[in-house]
Each structure stands twice: as C-alpha cells, then as structure tokens.
BAVEX-556663 format. One record per residue (C-alpha): residue number from 1; residue in one letter; x, y, z. Coordinates in nm, 2 decimals. Example, Ala and Ser with C-alpha at 12.3 -4.5 7.8 and 13.67 -1.06 7.14 Angstrom:
% BAVEX-556663
1	A	1.23	-0.45	0.78 .
2	S	1.37	-0.11	0.71 .
This chain:
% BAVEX-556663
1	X	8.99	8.35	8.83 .
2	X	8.86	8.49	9.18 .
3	X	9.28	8.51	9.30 .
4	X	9.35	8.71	9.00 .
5	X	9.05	8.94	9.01 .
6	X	9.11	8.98	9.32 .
7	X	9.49	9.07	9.32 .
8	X	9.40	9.37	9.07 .
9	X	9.10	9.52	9.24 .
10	X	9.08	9.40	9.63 .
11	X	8.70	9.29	9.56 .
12	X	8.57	8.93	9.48 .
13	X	8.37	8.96	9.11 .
14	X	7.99	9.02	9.11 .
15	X	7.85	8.65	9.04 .
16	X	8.13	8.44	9.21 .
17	X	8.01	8.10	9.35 .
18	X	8.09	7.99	9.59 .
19	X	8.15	8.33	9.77 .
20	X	8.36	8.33	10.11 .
21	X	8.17	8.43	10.37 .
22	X	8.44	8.65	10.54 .
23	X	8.78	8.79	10.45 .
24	X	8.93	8.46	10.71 .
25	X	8.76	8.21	10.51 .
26	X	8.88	8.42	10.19 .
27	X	9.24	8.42	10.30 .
28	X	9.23	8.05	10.42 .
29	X	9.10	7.93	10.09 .
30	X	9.40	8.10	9.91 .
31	X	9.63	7.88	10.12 .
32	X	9.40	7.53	9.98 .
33	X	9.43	7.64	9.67 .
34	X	9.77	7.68	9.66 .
35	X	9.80	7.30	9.88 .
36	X	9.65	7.19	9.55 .
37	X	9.84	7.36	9.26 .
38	X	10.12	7.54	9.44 .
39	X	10.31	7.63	9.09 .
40	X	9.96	7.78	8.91 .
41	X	9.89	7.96	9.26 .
42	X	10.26	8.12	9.26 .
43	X	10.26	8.18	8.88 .
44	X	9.97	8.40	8.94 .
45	X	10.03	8.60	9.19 .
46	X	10.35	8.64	9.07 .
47	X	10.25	8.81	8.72 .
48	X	10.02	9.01	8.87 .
49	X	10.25	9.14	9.10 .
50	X	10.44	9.24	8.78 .
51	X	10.22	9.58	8.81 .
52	X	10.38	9.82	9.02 .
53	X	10.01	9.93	9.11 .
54	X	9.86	9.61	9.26 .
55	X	10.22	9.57	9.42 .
56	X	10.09	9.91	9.59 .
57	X	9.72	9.86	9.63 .
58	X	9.83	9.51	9.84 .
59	X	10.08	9.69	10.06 .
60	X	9.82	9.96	10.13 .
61	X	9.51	9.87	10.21 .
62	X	9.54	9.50	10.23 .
63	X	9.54	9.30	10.59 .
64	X	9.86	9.18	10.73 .
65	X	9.74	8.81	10.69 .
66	X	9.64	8.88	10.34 .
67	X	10.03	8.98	10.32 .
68	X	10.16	8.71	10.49 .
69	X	9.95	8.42	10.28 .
70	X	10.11	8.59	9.98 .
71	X	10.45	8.55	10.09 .
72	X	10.43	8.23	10.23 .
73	X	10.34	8.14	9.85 .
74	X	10.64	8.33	9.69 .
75	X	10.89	8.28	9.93 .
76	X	10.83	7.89	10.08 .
77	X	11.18	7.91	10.22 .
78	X	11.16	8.24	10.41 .
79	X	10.79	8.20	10.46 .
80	X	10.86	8.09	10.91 .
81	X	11.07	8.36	11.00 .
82	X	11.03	8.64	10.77 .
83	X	10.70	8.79	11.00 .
84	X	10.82	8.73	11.31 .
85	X	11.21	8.90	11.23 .
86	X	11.04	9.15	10.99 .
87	X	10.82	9.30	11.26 .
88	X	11.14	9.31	11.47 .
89	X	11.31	9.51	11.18 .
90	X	11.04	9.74	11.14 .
91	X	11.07	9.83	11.46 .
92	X	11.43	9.90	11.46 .
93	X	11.39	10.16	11.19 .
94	X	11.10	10.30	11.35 .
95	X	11.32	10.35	11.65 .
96	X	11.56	10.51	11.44 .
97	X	11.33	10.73	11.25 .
98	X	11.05	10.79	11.44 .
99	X	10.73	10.61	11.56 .
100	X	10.50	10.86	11.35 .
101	X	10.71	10.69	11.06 .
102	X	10.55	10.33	11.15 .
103	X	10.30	10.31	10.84 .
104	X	10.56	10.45	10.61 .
105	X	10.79	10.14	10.74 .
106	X	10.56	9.88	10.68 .
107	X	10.46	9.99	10.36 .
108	X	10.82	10.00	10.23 .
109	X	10.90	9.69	10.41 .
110	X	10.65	9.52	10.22 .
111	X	10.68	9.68	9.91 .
112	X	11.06	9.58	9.92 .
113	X	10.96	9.19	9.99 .
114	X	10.73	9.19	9.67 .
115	X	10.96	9.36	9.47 .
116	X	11.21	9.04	9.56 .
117	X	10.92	8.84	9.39 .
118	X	11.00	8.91	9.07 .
119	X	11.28	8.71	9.06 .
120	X	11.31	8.39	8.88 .
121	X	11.42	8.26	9.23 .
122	X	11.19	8.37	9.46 .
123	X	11.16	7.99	9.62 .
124	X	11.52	7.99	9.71 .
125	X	11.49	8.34	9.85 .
126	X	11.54	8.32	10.24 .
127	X	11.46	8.56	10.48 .
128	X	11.77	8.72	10.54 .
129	X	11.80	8.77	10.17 .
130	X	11.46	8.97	10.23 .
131	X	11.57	9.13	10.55 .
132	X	11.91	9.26	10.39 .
133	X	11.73	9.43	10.11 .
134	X	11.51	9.61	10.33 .
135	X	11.75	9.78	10.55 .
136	X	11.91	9.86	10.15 .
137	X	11.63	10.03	10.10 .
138	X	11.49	10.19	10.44 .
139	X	11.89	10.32	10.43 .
140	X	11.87	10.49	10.12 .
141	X	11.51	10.59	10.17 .
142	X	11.53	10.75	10.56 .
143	X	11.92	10.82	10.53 .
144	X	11.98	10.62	10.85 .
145	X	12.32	10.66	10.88 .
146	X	12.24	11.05	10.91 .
147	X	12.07	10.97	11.24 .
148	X	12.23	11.10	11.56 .
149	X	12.20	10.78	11.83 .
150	X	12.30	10.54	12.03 .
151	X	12.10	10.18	12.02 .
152	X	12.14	9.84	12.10 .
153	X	12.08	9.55	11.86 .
154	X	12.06	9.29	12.06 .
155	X	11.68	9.38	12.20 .
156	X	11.56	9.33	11.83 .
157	X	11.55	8.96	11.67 .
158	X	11.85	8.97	11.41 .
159	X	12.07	8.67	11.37 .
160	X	12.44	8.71	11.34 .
161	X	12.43	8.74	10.97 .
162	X	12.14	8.96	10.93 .
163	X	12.34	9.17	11.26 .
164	X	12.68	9.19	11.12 .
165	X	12.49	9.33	10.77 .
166	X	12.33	9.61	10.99 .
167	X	12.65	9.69	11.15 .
168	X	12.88	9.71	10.86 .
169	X	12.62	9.90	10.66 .
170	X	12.46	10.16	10.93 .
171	X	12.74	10.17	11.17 .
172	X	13.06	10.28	10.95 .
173	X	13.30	10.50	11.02 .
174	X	13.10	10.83	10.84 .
175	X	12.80	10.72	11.02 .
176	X	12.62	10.93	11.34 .
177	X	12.49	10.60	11.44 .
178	X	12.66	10.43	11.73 .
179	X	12.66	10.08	11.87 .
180	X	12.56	10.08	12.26 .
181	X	12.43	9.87	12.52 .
182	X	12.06	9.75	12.61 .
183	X	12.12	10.00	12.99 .
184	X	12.27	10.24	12.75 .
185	X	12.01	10.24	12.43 .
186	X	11.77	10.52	12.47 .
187	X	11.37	10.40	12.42 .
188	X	11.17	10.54	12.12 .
189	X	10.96	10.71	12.35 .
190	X	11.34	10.89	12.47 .
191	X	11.39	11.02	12.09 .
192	X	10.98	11.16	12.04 .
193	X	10.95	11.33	11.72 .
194	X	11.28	11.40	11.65 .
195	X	11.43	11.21	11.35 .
196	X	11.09	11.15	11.25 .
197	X	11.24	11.43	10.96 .
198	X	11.49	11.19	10.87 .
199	X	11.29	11.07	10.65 .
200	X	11.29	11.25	10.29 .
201	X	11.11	11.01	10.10 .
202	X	10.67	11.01	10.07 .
203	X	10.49	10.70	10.10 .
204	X	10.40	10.70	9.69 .
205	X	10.77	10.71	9.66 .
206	X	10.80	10.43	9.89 .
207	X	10.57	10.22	9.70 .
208	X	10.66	10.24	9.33 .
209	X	11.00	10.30	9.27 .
210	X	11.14	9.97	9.32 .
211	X	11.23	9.78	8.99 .
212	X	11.23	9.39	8.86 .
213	X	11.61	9.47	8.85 .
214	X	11.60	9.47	9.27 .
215	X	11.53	9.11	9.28 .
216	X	11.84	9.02	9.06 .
217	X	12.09	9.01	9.38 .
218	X	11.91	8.67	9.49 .
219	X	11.99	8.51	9.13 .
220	X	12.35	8.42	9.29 .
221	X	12.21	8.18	9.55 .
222	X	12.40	7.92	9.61 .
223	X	12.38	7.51	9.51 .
224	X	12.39	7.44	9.83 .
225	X	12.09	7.67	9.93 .
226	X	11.91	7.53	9.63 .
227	X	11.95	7.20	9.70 .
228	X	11.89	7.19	10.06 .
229	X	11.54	7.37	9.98 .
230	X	11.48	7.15	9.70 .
231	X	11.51	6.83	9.90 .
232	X	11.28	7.01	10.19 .
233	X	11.01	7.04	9.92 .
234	X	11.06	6.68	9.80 .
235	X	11.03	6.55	10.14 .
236	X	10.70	6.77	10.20 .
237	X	10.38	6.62	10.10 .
238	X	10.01	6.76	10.09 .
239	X	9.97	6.57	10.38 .
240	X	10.18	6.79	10.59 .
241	X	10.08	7.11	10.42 .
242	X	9.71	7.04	10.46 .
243	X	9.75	6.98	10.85 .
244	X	9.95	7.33	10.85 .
245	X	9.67	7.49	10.70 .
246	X	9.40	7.32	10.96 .
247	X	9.61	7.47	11.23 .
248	X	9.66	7.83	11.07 .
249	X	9.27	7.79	11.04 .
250	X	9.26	7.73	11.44 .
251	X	9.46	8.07	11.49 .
252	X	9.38	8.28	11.22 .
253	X	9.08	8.44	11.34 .
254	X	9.23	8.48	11.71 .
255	X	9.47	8.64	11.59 .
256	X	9.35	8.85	11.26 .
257	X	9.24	9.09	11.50 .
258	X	9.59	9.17	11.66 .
259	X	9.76	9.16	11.34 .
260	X	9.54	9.41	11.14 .
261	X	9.51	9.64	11.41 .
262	X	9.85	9.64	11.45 .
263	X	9.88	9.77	11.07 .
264	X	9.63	10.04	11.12 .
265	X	9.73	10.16	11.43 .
266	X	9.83	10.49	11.54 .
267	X	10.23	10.57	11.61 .
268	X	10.22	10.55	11.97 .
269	X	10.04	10.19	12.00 .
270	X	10.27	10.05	11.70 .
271	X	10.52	10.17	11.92 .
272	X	10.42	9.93	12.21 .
273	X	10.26	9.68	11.99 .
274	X	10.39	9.35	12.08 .
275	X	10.63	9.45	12.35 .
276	X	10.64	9.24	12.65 .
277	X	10.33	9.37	12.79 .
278	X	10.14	9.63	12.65 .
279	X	9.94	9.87	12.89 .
280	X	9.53	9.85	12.87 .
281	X	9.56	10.25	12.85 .
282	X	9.73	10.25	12.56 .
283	X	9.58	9.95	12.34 .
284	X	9.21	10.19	12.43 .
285	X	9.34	10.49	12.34 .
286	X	9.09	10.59	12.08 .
287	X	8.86	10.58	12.35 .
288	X	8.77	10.96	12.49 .
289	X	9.02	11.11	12.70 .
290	X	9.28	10.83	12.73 .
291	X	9.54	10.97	12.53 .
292	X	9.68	11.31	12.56 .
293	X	9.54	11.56	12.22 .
294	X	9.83	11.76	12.19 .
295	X	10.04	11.47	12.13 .
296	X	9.83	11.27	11.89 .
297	X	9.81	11.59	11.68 .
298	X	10.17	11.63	11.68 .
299	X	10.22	11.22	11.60 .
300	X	9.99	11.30	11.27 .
301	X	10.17	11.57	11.16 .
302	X	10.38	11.39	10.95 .
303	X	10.15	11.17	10.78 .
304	X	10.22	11.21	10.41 .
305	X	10.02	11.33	10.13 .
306	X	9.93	11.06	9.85 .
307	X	9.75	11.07	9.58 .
308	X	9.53	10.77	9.48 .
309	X	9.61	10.71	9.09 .
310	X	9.42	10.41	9.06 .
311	X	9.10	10.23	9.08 .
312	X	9.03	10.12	9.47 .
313	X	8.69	9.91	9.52 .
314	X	8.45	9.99	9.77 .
315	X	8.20	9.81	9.98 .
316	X	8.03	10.11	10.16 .
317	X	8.04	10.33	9.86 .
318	X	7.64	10.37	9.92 .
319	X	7.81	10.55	10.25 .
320	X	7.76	10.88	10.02 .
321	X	7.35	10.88	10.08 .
322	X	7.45	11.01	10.44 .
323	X	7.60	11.29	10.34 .
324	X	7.35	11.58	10.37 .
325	X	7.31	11.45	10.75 .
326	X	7.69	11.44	10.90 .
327	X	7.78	11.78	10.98 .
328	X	7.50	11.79	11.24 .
329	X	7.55	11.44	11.32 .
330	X	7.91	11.57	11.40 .
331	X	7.79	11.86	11.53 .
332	X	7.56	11.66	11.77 .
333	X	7.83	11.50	11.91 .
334	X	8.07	11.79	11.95 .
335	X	8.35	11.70	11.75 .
336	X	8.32	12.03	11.52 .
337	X	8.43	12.39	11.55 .
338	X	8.39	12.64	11.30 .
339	X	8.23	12.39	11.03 .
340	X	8.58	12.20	11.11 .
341	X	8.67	11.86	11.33 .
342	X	8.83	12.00	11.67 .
343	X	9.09	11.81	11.59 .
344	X	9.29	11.54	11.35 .
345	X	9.17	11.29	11.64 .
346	X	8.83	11.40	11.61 .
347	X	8.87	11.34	11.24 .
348	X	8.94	10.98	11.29 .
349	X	8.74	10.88	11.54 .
350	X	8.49	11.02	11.31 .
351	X	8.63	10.78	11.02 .
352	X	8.55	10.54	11.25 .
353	X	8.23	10.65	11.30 .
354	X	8.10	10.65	10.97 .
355	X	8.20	10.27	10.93 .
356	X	7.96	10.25	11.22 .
357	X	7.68	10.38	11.04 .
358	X	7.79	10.11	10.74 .
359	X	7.77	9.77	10.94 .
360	X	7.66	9.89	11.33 .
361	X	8.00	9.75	11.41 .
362	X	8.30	9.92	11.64 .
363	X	8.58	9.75	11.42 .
364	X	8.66	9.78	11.06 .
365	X	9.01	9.68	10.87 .
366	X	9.18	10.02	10.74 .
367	X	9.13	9.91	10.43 .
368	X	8.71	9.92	10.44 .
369	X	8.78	10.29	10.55 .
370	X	8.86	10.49	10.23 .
371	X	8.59	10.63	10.12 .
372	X	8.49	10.74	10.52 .
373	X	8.86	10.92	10.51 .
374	X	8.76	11.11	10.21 .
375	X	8.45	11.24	10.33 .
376	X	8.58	11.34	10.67 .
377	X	8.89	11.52	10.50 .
378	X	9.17	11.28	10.61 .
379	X	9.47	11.23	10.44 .
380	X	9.45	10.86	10.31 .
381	X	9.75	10.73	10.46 .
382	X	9.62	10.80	10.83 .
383	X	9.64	10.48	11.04 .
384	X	9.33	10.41	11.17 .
385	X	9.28	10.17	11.46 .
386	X	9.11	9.86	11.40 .
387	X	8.83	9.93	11.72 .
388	X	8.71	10.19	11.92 .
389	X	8.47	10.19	12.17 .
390	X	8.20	10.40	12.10 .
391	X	8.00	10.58	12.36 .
392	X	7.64	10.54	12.44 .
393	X	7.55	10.87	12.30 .
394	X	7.74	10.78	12.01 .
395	X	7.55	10.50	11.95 .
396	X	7.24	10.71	12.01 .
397	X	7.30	10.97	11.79 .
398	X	7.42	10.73	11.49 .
399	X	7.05	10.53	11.52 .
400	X	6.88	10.88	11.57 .
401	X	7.06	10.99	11.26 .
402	X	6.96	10.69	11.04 .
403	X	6.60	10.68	11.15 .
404	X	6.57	11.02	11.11 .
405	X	6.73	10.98	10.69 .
406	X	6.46	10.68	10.67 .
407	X	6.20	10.93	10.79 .
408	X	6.27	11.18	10.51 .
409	X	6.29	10.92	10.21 .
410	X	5.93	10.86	10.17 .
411	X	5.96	10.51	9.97 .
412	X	6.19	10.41	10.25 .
413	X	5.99	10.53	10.53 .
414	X	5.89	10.23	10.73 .
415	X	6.20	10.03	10.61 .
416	X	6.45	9.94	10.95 .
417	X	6.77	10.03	10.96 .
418	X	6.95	9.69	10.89 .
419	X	6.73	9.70	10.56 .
420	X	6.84	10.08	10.49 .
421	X	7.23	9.91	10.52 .
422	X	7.17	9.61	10.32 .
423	X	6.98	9.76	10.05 .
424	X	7.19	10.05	10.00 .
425	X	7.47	10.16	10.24 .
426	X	7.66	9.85	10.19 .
427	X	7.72	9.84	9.79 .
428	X	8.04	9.78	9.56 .
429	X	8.15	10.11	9.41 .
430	X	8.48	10.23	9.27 .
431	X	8.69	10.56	9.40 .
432	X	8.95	10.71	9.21 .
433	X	9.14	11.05	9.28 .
434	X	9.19	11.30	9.05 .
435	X	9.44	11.70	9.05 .
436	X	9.04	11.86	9.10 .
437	X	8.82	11.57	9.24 .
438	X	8.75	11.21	9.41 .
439	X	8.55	11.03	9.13 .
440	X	8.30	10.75	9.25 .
441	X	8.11	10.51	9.08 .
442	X	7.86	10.33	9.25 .
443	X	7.69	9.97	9.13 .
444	X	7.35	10.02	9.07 .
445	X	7.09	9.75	9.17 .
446	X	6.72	9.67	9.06 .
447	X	6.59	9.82	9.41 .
448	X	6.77	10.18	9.32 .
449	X	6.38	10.24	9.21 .
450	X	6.31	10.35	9.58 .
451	X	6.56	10.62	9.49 .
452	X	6.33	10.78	9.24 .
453	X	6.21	11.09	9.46 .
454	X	6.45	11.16	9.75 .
455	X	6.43	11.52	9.86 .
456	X	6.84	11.54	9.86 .
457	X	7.11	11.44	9.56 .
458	X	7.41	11.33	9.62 .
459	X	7.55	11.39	9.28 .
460	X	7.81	11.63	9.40 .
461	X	7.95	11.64	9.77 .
462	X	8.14	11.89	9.94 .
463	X	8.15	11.91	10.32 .
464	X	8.29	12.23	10.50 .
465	X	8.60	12.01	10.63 .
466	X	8.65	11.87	10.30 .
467	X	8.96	11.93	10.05 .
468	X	8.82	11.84	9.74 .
469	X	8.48	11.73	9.61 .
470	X	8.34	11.39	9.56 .
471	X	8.17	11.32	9.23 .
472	X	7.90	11.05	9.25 .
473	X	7.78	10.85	8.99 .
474	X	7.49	10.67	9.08 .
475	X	7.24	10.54	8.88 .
C-alpha cells in the first residue's frame, strides 16, 4: 500500500498509479482515504508508527501538514486544537530554553504526540491529554524547573486545566521559575542564548527514547469522555467529513508554505513566527546582509550532532554529478575562505543553493535538503528556511555552472539544462550514515548509458569543507 510504503521510507514506490502530482495533492489524498475507511487508515499508520525509527524519520524530515494529517487520523478528538495550542506550547518552552532550541522542541513535541498513539485509546485522547505529556517530557528532557525567570502564562494559549498543570508542575516550591505578569515577563529576545544550555538532552535522544508504556496514562479516560466522543462520531457522517476535506483543500496550499517554513526556519524567525505581526526584515533574512553574522553564528552553535542510522530516500541523489564543479562554483560567489564556507550562514545558504541547481527553484521543504547538507558539511539537524532570494549573480553563476558540466560531458553536450535535471539530477537514491562514511545508492535508469565516458567519477566524494566522505553507488 502507497500510505504504508510511504510511512517507512518518505518516497512513493517506483511504479505507483496513479501518482500524486505534488506533496499537497499527496497529503490531501491521505485525508480521502481515511473519509473512506477511517479504521484501515488509522490501523496503519498506527502499526507503523510501532517503529521507533519511522516515529523519527516523520518527526524529522517530514512537513508540518504531513504531521498534522496524521494526527488528525489518530487523535479525531484532539485533532482542532492540538496545532493551534501546541504551537503555543512550543513556544513557551522555547522561551524558557532558548530560541536556538526551536527544532529540538518541535521534534520532541511531536515525537511525544506519536508516542501517545500507541495506545489502545488514541481516539479518546484529547488535546490536553497530549499537551500534559509534553510539558512531562520537555521537563524532564530541558530540566525546566532549573531555569532562572520570570514569565507570564497568560500570553500563550493554555486553558485553565492545561495552566494549572504547568503551574503545579514547573512552578513549585524547589523551582527557579517564577509566575509574573505580561509588563513584567521578560521577551525571549530579553533572555538571548542563555538557558539555551538548559538543555542536556540531543535531538536522537529526543526522538527514540519514548516507550509504548508512555501512552498508558490515557487508558484511564473516563465514560464520560468516551461517550461524549463516541456519540460525536455517531452523529458525524461522510458528508460532513468530505466537505472538511474540500475546505482544507482550499487552504492547504496557501498555507503549506507558512507552515513548512515555519519548521525549517532558523531560531530567530521561529521566534517571531506567528506573533502578531512579523517584521518583513526578519521573514527575508536569508537574504544577504539582512541579518547580523555574528549572531546567526552564535544561534547555530548549538545545533546538535545526530547521526542518521537509517535508510532516508532521496529525490536529488543524482545532485552528486555536481560535485567536481562546487568549490569554484562557491568560490565564484565568495562564500569560501581557506577551501572553507566564511561562515555557518554561508553553509546554508549554500544548502539552499544546491537545491537550486536540482529544480531551478528558490524554495525547497527541509526535508528535500539532506543530501545538499551532507555535501556542504552541515550538521543534519540545521533548520533551513523554506525560501531565499537568490541574487542575480547567483542565478548566473548556477546556469554558467550547469552549462559549463554539459559542455564537458560529451554525450550530453547539446542537451539543455532542464533535460540535464530531469534525466539525471532529479533521481530516487537512498543515504544512510555510517562511524567512517555517508553511503548512497543511487537508482539507475536505461539513459545512465550517456554516462559511459564522463571525464570525472563520482564514486568517492570528499570536498575540503566536508566531515566525512560520501560513497556513491551508481550504476
């Protein structure tokens, strides 16, 4: 089954028919099949989820409406609120913590909801049973009552159940967290980097050490609970569901945009994210110049190091036939020094860049972005905005590059670039990461002929900025 496949590997199987065009229409047919057989849908996901590793690869590198559709399956009574109140919660412990902390948050927050699905209840499961068990967790994980402050709770969206639970369990008498007011709270950009080192847990950490024995505190719902959601669902018909669906399809692609880049971005604009009004400034700031260097390298500091112990799939693994070319296309564009990026905000903009070279686009889902992360020599767990803007002479310099690769493949040598991408940038491969090396395996196709006779290999790569070496096998 495409769902299943799917769940275990993040690609769609080679020969699937019909094939969704995009990842919206993808994520909108999960909710009509699930219309249609809601108890086959949930079973499935649900078993998969069994594996602490798809729990991870989903969390990771998966959209935030990919997320959402999920849990709208497993959890049909805390499916309304729990995005809107979770984002709010996230917040709050990022405020806590540390904005450079913001993708170790959301990774935990969602770990921690999945974690709840393994419970033989997960429909009765409401959201403040999910929002409870996160601030369990993020407690135990950041040691939250170990942070020095003084913060408001009424500017974040807790009810007075989900509030008292916060107060009783961060704000005891042991605790160095104190209650104020909204005049007296201090703003997250008032704390900087300071409890960021709060935090003693890594981001693997976060992601696999819950247990099926978490979910077992929901088992206790009450008849009442059960009852009530029972007789919702009874009253519920397809009808109703299908026209929910036909709306989300109206505002899903509006708003896929916001949501993923809020996943991928950087500290400072998850920061602001969704605040009142957010500054034009700041939503650019991956363009050049608009954000100060010192600071983003300080912010990226404290990404954590994780290691990839499982299978990812690709689509640009055919990315790796640039390789001889980048560190003068980098060079070009004067974002190296001493066979090194300037900077850790060089480094992703040149991420970015390479995903540029893949589709000719200037966005990308983090997700799409691995394999560019390896080969510029960032850590995985970087956020990585969802856009930039790139400059003319970027664009200039990326066709110049391409043409030029097209010039010096001779089977390939009056072929356009679009061809070049189809043909071979844009191919399924897997990546896996190993104590030496990053191990690719590339698909091969019928027209990997032309490649009989290029004056480079790719067999082995190993740029001057990179950690470890990519192996490539390819044909």
């Amino acid at each position: 089954m495409v769902l299943r496949f799917y769940l275990i590997y993040g690609s769609i199987q080679i020969g699937t028919y019909p094939k969704p065009e995009n990842y919206i229409d993808f994520v909108l047919e999960l909710k009509r099949s699930f219309v249609q057989d809601d108890s086959k849908t949930r079973s499935i996901i649900r078993e998969e989820l069994k594996e602490g590793l798809v729990r991870s690869r989903i969390v990771r590198f998966e959209s935030d409406h990919f997320i959402h559709a999920l849990i709208s399956i497993l959890f049909p009574a805390a499916s309304e609120s729990i995005v809107s109140k979770g984002k709010s919660m996230q917040r709050f412990v990022a405020d806590l913590i540390g904005v450079s902390n913001a993708k170790v948050i959301h990774d935990l927050f969602y770990s921690t909801i999945f974690e709840q699905s393994l419970s033989a209840y997960s429909e009765l499961i409401s959201a403040n049973d999910l929002l409870l068990n996160f601030i369990k967790k993020a407690n135990v994980r950041f040691e939250l009552e170990a942070v020095e402050k003084e913060i408001s709770l009424d500017i974040y969206d807790m009810n007075d159940s989900v509030k008292t639970f916060v107060i009783q369990s961060l704000f005891g008498s042991t605790s160095k967290l104190r209650l104020g007011s909204i005049e007296s709270s201090s703003t997250p950009a008032d704390q900087g980097e300071g409890f960021a080192k709060s935090s003693k847990v890594s981001e693997r950490e976060t992601l696999t050490g819950g247990s099926p024995e978490s979910g077992q505190q929901v088992d206790k719902v009450g008849n009442d609970r059960a009852a009530k959601v029972r007789e919702g669902d009874s009253k519920q018909t397809a009808k109703s569901k299908t026209k929910g669906i036909e709306h989300e399809e109206e505002t899903l692609e509006d708003n896929y945009e916001e949501e993923t880049e809020l996943k991928s971005a950087g500290p400072e604009e998850e920061r602001l994210a969704g605040v009142d009004d957010v500054p034009e400034q700041v939503m650019q700031f991956e363009s050049p110049g608009n954000v100060d260097d010192a600071e983003q390298e300080l912010e990226m500091d404290d990404v954590p190091d994780v290691e990839l112990d499982f299978e990812v799939n690709l689509k640009n693994a055919g990315l790796v036939i640039v390789w001889p070319y980048l560190a003068r296309y980098f060079e070009i564009l004067e974002m190296l020094k001493d066979d090194k990026f300037k900077s850790k905000k060089a480094a992703r903009r040149a991420v970015q860049l390479l995903q540029h070279l893949v589709t000719g686009s200037e966005s990308a889902p983090e997700h799409e972005l691995l394999l560019n992360k390896v080969l510029c020599g960032v850590k995985i767990a970087t956020p990585i905005p969802f856009e930039i803007e790139l400059t003319d002479q970027e664009r200039e310099v990326s066709e110049q590059m391409l043409k030029g690769l097209l010039q010096n493949w001779p089977r390939l040598k009056n072929t356009s670039i679009e061809a070049l991408r189809e043909g071979f940038i844009v191919r399924d491969g897997r990546l896996i990461e190993t104590d030496e090396v990053w191990q690719l395996k590339v698909e091969d196709k019928t027209l990997d002929i032309l490649m009989d006779g290029m004056p480079w290999s790719f067999g082995i790569i190993k740029l001057p900025w990179m950690d470890k070496r990519l192996m490539v096998e390819w044909r």
